[in-house]
DSSP file (Angstrom, degrees, kcal/mol; ACC not computed):
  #  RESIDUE AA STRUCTURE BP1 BP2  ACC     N-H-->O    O-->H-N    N-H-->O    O-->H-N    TCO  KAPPA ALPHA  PHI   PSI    X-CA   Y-CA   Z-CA
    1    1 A X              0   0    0      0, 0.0     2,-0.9     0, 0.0     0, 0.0   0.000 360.0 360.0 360.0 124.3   18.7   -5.5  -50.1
    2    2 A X        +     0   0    0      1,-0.2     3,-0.0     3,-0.0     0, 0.0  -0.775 360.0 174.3 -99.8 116.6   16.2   -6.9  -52.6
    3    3 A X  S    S+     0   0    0     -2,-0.9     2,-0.2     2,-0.0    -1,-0.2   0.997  72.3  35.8 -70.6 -68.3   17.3  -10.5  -54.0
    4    4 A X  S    S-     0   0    0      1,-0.0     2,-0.5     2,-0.0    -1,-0.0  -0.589  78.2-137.1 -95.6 152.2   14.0  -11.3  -56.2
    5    5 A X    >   -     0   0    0     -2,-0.2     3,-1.2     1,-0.1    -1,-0.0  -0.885  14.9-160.2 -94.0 121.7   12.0   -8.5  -58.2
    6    6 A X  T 3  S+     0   0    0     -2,-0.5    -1,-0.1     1,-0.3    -2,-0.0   0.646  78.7  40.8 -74.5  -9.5    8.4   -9.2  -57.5
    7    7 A X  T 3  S-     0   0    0      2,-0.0     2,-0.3     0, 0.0    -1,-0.3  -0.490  78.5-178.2-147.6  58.6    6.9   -7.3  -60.4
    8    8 A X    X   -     0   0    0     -3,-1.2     3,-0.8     2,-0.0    -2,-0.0  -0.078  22.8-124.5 -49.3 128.1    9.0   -7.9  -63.3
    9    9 A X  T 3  S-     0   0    0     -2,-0.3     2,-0.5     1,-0.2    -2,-0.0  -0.459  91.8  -4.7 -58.7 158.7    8.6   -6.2  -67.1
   10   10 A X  T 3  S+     0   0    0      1,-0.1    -1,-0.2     0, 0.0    -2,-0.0   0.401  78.9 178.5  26.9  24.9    8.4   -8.6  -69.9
   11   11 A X    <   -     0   0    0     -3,-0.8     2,-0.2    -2,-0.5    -1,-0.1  -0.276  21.0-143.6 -49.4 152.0    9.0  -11.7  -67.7
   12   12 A X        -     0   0    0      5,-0.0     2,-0.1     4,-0.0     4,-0.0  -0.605   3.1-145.7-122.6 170.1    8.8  -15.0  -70.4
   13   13 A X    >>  -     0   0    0     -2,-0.2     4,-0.7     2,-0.0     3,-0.6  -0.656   6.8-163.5-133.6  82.6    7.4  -18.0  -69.3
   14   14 A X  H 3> S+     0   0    0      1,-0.2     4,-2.7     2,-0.2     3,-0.0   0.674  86.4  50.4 -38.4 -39.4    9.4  -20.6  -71.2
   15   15 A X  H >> S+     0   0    0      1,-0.2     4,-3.4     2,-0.2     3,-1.2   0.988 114.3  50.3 -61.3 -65.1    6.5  -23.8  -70.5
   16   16 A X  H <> S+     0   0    0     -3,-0.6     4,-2.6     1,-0.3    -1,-0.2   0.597 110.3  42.8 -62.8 -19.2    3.8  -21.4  -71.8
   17   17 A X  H 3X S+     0   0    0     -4,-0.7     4,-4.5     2,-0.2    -1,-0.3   0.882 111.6  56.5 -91.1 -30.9    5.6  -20.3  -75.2
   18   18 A X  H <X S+     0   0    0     -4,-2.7     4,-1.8    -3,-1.2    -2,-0.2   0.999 112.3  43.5 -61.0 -62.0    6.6  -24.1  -75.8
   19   19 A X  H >X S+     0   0    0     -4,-3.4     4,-1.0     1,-0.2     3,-0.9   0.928 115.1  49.7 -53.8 -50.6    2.4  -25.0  -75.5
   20   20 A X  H 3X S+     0   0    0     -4,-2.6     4,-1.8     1,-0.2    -1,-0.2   0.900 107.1  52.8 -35.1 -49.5    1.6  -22.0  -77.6
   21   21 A X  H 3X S+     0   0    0     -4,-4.5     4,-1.1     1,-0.2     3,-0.4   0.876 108.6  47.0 -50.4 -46.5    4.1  -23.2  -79.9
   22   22 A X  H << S+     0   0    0     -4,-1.8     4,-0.3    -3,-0.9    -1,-0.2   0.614 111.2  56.3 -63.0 -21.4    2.5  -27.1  -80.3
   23   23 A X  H  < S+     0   0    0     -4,-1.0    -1,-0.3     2,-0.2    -2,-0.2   0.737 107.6  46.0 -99.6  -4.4   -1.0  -25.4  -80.8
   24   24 A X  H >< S+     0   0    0     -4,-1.8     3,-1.0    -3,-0.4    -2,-0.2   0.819 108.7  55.6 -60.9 -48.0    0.3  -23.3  -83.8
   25   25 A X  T 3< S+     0   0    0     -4,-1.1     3,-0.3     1,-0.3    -2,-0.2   0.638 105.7  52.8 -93.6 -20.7    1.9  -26.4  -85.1
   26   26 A X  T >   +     0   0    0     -4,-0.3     3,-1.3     1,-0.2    -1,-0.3  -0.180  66.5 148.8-105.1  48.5   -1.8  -28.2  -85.0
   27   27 A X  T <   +     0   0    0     -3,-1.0    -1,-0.2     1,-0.2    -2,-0.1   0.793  55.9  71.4 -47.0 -37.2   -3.3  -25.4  -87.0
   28   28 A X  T 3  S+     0   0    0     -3,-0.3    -1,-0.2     2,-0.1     2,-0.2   0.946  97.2  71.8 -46.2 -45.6   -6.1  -27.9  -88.7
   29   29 A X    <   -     0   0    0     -3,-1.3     4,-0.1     1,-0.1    -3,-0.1  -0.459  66.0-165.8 -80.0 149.7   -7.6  -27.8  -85.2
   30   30 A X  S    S+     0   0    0     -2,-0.2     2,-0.4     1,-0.1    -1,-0.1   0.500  73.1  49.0-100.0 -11.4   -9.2  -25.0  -83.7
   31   31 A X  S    S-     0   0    0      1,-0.0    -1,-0.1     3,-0.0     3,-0.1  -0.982  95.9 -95.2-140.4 131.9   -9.3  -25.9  -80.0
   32   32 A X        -     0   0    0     -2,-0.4    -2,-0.1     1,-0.1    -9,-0.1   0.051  52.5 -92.0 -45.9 154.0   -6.2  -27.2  -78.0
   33   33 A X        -     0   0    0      1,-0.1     2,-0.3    -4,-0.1    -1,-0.1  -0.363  41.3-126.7 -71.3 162.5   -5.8  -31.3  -77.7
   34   34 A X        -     0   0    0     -3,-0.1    -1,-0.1     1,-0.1     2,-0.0  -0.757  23.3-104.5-116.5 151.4   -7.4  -32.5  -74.8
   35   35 A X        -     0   0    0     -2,-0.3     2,-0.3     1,-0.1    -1,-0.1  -0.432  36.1-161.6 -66.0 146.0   -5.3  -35.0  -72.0
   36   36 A X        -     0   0    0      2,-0.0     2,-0.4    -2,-0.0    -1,-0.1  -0.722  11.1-153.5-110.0-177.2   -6.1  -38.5  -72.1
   37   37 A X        -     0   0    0     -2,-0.3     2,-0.4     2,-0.0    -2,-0.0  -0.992   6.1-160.1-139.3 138.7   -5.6  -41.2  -69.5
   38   38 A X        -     0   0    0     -2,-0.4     2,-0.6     0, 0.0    -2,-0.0  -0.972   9.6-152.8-126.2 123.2   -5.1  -45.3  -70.5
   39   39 A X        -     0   0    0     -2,-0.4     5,-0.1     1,-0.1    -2,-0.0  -0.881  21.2-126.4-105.5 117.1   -5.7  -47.4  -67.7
   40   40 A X     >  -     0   0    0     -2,-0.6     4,-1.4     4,-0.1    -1,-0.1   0.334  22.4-109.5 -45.8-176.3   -3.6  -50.8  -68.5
   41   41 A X  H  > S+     0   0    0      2,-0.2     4,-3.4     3,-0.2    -2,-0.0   0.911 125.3  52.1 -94.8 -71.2   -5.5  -54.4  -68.4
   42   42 A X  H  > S+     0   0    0      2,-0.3     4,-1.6     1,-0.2     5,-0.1   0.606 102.1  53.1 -50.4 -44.9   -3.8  -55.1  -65.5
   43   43 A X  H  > S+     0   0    0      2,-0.2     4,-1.4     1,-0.2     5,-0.5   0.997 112.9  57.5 -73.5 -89.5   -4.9  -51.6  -63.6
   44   44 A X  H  X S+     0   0    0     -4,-1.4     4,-2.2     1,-0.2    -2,-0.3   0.813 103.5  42.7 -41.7 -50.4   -8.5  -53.0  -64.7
   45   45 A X  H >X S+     0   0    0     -4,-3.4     3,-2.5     2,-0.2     4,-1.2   0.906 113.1  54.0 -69.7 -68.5   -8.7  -56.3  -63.1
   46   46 A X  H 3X S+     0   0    0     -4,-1.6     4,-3.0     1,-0.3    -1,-0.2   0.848 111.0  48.6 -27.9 -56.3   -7.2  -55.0  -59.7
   47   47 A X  H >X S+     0   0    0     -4,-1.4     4,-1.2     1,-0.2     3,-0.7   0.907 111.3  47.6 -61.2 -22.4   -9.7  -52.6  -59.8
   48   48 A X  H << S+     0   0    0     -3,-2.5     4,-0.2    -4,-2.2    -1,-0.2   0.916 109.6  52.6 -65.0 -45.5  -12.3  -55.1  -60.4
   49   49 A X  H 3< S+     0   0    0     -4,-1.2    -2,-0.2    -5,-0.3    -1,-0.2   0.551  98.4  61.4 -46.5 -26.0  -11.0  -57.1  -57.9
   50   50 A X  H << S+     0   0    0     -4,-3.0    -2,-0.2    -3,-0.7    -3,-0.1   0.937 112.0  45.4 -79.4 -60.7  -11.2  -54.0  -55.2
   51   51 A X  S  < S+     0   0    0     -4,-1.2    -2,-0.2     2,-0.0    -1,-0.2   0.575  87.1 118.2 -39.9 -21.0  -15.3  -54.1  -56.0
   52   52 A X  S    S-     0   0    0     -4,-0.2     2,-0.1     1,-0.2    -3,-0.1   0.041  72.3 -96.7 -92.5 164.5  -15.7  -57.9  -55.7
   53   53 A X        -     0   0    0      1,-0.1    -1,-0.2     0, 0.0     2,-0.1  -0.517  35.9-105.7 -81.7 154.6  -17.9  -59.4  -53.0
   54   54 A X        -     0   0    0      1,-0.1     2,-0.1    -2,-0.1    -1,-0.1  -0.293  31.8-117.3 -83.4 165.9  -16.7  -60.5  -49.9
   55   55 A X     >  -     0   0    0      1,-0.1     4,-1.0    -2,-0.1     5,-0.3  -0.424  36.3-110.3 -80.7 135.7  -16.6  -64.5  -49.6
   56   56 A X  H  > S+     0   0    0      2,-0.2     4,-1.5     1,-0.2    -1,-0.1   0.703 125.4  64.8 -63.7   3.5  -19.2  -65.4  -46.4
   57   57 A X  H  > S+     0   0    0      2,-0.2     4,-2.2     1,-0.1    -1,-0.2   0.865 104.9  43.6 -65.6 -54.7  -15.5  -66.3  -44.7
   58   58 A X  H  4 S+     0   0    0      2,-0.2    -2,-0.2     1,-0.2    -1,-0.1   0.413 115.6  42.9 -70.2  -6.5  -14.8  -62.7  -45.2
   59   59 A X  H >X S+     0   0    0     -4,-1.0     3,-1.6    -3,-0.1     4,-1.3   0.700 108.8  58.9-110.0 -44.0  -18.1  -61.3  -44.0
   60   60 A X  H 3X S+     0   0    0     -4,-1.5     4,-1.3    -5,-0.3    -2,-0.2   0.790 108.4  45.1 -63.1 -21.2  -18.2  -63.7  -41.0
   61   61 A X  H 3X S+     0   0    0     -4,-2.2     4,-0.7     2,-0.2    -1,-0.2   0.559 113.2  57.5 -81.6  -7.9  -14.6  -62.3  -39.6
   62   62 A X  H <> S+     0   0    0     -3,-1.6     4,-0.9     2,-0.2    -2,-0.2   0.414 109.4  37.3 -46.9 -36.6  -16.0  -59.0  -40.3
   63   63 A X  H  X S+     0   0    0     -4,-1.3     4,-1.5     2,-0.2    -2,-0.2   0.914 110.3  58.0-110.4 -41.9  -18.7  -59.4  -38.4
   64   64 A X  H  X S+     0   0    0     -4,-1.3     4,-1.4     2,-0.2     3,-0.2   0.838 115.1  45.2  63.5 -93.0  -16.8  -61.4  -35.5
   65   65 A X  H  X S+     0   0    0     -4,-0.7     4,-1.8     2,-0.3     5,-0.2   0.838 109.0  50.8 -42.8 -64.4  -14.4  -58.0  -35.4
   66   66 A X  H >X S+     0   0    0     -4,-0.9     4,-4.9     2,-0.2     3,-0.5   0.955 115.9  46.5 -77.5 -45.7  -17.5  -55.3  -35.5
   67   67 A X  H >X S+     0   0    0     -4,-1.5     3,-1.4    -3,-0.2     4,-1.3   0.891 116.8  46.1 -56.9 -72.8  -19.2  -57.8  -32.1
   68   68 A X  H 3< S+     0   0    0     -4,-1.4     6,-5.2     1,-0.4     5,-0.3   0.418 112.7  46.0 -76.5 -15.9  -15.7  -57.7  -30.4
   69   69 A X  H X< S+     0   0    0     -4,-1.8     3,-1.4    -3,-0.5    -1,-0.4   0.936 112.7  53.0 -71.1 -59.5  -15.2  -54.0  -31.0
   70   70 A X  H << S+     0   0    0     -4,-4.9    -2,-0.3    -3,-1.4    -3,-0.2   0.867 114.8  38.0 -50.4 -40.6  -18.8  -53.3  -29.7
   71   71 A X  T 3< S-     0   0    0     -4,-1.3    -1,-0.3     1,-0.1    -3,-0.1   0.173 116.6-109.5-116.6  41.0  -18.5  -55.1  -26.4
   72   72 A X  S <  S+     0   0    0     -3,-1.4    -3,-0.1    -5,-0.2    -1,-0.1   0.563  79.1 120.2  61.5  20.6  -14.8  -54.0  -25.7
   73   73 A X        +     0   0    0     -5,-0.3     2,-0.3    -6,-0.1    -4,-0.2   0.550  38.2 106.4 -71.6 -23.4  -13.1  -57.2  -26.2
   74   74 A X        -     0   0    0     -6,-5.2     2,-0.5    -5,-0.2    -5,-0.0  -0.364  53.9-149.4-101.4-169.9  -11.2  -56.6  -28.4
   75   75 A X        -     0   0    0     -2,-0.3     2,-0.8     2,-0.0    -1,-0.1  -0.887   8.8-149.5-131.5 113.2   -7.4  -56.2  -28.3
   76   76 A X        -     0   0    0     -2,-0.5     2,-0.2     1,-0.0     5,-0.1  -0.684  11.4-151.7 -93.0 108.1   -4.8  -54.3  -30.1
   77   77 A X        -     0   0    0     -2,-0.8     4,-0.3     1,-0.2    -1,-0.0  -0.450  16.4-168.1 -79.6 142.3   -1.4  -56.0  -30.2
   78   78 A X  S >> S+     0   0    0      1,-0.2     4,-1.4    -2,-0.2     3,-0.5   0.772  76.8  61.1-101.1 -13.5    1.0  -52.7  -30.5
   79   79 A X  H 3> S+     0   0    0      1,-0.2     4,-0.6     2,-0.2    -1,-0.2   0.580 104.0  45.8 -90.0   9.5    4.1  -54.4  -31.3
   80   80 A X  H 3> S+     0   0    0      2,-0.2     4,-1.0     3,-0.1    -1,-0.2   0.599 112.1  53.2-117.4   2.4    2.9  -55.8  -34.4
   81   81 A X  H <> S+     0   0    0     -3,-0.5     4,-1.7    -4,-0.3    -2,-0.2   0.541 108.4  48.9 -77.6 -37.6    1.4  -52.6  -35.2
   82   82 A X  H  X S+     0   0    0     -4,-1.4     4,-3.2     2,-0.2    -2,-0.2   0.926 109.8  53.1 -66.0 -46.7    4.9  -51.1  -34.5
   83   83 A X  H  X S+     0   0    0     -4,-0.6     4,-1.1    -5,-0.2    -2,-0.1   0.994 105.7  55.7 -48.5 -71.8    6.6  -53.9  -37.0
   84   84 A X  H  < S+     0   0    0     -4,-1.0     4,-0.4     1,-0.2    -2,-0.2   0.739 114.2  39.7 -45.8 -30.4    4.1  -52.8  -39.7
   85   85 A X  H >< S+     0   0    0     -4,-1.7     3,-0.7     1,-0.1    -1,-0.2   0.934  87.3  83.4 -71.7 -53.1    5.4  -49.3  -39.4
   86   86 A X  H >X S+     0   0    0     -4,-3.2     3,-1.8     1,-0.2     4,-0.8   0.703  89.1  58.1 -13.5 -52.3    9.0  -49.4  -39.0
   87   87 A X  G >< S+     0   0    0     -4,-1.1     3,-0.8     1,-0.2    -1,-0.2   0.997 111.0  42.9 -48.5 -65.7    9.6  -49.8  -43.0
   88   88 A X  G <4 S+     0   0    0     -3,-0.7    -1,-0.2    -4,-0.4    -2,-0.2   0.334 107.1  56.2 -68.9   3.6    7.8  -46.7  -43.5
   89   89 A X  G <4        0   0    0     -3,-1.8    -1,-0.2    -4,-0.0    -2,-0.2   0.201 360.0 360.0-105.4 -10.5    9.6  -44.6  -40.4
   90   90 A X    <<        0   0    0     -3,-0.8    -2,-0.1    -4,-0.8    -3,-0.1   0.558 360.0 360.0 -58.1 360.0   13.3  -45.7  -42.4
């Protein structure tokens, strides 16, 4: 038994007649409107914030981290890696 027909006649595509319809309705224009995006105030300063340079506090614990990696000191607590996950295993 065949549920869906894979090669329908004169299948409509409801989204596609609705856009047609909105670029008929802008007739002045010759070429469909184009999407924008507006990035909020707020959306800028985080992202400004994401760029900013690190504080020498913040490079020296960096750097601290990068020695302690290299010479196999350091140590990965797993249960506070396990904490941090839990929320996101719910």
């Amino acid at each position: 038994m065949k549920i869906n027909e894979n090669q329908r006649v004169g299948a409509v595509n409801p989204y596609k007649k609705s856009g047609e319809a909105n670029f008929v309705q802008l007739a002045g224009k010759k070429t469909k409107p184009k999407d924008q995006v507006e990035i909020s105030a707020e959306a800028k300063e985080l992202l400004g914030a994401q760029g900013s340079v690190p504080t020498e506090e913040q490079t020296l614990r960096l750097e601290d981290l990068k020695k302690s990696v290299a010479s196999g000191t350091y140590h990965v607590d797993a249960g506070k890696i396990a904490e941090k996950l839990l929320p996101y295993l719910k």
